[in-house]
C-alpha positions as CSV (number, residue, x, y, z in Angstrom):
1,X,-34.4,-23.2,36.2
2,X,-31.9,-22.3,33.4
3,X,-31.9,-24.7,30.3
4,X,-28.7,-24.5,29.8
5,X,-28.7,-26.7,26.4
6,X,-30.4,-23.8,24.6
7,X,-28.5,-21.1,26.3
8,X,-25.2,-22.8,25.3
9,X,-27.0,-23.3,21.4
10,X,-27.2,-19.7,21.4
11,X,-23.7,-18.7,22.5
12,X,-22.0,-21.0,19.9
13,X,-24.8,-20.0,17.1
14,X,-23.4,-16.4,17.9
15,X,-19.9,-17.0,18.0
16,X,-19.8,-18.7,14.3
17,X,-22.0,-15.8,12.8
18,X,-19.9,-13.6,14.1
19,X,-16.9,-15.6,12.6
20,X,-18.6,-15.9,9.6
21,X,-18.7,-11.7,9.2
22,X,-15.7,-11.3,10.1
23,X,-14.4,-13.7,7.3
24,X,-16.6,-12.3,5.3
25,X,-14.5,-8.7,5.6
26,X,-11.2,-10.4,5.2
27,X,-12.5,-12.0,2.3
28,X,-13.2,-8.5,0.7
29,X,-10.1,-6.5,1.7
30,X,-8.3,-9.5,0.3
31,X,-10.4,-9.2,-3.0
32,X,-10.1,-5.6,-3.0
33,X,-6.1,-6.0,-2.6
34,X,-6.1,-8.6,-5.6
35,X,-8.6,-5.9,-8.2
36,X,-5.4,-3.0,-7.0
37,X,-2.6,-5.5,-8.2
38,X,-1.7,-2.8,-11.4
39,X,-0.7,-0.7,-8.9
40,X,3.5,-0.5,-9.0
41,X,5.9,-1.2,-5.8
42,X,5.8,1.4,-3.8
43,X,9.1,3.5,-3.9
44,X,11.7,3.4,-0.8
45,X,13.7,7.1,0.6
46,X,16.7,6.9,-1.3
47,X,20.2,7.1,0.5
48,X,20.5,10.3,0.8
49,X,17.4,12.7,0.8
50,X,19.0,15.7,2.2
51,X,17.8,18.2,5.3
52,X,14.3,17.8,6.7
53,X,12.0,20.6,6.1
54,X,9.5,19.9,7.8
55,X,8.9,16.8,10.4
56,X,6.0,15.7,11.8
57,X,4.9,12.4,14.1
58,X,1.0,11.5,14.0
59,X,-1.2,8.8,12.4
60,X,-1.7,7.5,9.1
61,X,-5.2,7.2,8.5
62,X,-5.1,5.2,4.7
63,X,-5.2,6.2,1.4
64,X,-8.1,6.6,-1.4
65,X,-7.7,7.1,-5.3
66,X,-8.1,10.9,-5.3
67,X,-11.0,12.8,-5.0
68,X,-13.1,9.5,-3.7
69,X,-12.5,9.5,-0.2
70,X,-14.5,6.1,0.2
71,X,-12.4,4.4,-2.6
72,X,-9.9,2.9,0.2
73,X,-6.6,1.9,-1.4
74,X,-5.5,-1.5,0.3
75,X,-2.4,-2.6,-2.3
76,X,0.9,-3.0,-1.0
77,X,-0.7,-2.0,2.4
78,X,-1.4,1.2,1.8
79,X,-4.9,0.6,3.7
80,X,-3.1,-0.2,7.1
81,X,-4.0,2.8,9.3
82,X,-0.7,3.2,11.5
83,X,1.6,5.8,13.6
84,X,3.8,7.8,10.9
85,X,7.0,9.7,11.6
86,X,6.7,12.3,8.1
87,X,9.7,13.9,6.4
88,X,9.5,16.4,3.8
89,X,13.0,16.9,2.2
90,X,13.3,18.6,-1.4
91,X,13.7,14.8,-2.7
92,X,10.2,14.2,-1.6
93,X,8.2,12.9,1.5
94,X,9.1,10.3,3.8
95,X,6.4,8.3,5.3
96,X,7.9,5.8,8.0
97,X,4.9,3.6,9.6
98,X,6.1,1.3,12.4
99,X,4.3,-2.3,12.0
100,X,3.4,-1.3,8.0
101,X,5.3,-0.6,5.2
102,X,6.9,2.6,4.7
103,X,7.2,4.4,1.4
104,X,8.5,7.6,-0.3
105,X,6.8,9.9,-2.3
106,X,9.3,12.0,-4.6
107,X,9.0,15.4,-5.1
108,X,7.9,15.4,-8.8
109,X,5.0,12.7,-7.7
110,X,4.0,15.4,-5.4
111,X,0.7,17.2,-6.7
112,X,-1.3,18.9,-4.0
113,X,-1.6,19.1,-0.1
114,X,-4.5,20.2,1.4
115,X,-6.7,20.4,4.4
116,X,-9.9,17.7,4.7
117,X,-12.0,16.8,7.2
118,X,-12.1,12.5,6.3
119,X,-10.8,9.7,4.4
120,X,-11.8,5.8,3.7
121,X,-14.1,6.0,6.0
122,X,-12.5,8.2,9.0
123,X,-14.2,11.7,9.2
124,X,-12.5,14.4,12.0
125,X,-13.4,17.8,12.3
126,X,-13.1,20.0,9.5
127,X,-9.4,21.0,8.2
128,X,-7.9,18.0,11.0
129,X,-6.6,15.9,8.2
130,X,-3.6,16.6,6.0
131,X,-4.3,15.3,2.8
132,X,-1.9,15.0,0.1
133,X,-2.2,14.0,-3.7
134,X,0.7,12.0,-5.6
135,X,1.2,10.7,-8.5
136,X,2.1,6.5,-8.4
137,X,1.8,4.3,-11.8
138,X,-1.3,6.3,-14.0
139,X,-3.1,6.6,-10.8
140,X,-3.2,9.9,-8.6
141,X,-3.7,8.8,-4.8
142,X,-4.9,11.0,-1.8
143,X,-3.5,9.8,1.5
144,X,-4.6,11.3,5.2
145,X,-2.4,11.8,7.9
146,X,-3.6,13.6,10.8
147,X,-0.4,15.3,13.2
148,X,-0.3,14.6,17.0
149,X,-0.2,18.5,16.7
150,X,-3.0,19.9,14.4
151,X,-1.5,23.1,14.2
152,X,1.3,22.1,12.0
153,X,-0.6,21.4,9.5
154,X,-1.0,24.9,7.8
155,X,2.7,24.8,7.6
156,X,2.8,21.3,5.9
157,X,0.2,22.3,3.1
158,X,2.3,25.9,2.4
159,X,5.0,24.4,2.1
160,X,4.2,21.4,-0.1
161,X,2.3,23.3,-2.1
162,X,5.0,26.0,-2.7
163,X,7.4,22.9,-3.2
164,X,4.8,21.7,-5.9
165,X,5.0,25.2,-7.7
166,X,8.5,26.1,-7.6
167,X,9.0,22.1,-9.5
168,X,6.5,23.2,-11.7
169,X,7.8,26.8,-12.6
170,X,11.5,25.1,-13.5
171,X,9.9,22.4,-15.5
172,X,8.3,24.9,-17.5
173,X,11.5,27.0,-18.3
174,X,13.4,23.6,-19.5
């Protein structure tokens, strides 16, 4: 015989802790979102970018304050892990997320790109992550993408990079 009092004690019991956690992490990404309110709007593509470079579709896997890839930036939903259609244009990099917000990353925000193997919390295998660093407010932010082709990404952190040091060479002669 099945005493079906206690079995239905322990369902419900289960179902409210298991509320309760998940509560409990809404809680904190909220409270994390309200301790990253310094951080600015994020800036929108303008009107006219100019020619792609470089394209890309994939996923956006979040964004960290540089150099802390744990230190999961959740402001203005930055922390939304999403598909991304990226454009690099000599204004700067487009990042269109369907179901997030998008944002634009100009060219003289634009400090490194580089190869990683994980951020806030997502690790792949070594080099599978594009990573770039930008400037936004007094912070410097890292975020990850990862392309639906890996290959591509070589090209994306030569060409960012060189974008980086050409900007950097004509500020110099000014």
């Amino acid at each position: 015989m099945t005493d079906w009092a206690a079995r239905v004690g322990w369902v419900v019991g289960l179902a409210l802790f298991v509320a309760l956690v998940y509560w409990l992490m809404r809680e904190g990404w909220k409270w994390r979102g309200t301790l990253q309110g310094d951080l600015p709007e994020l800036p929108s593509a303008p009107d006219d970018p100019g020619p792609a470079r470089l394209s890309m579709s994939g996923r956006y896997h979040g964004s960290t304050t540089a150099g802390q890839w744990l230190d999961r930036i959740v402001a203005h939903g930055l922390g939304t892990r999403s598909r991304v259609e990226l454009t690099l244009t000599d204004a700067g990099l487009d990042v269109v997320r369907p179901g997030a917000a998008d944002f634009f990353v100009p060219a003289a925000q634009l400090r490194e790109a580089r190869l990683d193997k994980g951020i806030a919390g997502k690790v792949l295998t070594e080099g599978g992550l594009l990573v770039v660093t930008w400037a936004h407010g007094e912070r410097l932010i890292d975020s990850g993408f990862r392309s639906d082709h890996a290959a591509e990404h070589n090209e994306w952190v030569d060409v960012i990079n060189s974008m980086i040091n050409t900007n950097s060479t004509e500020g110099a002669e000014r």
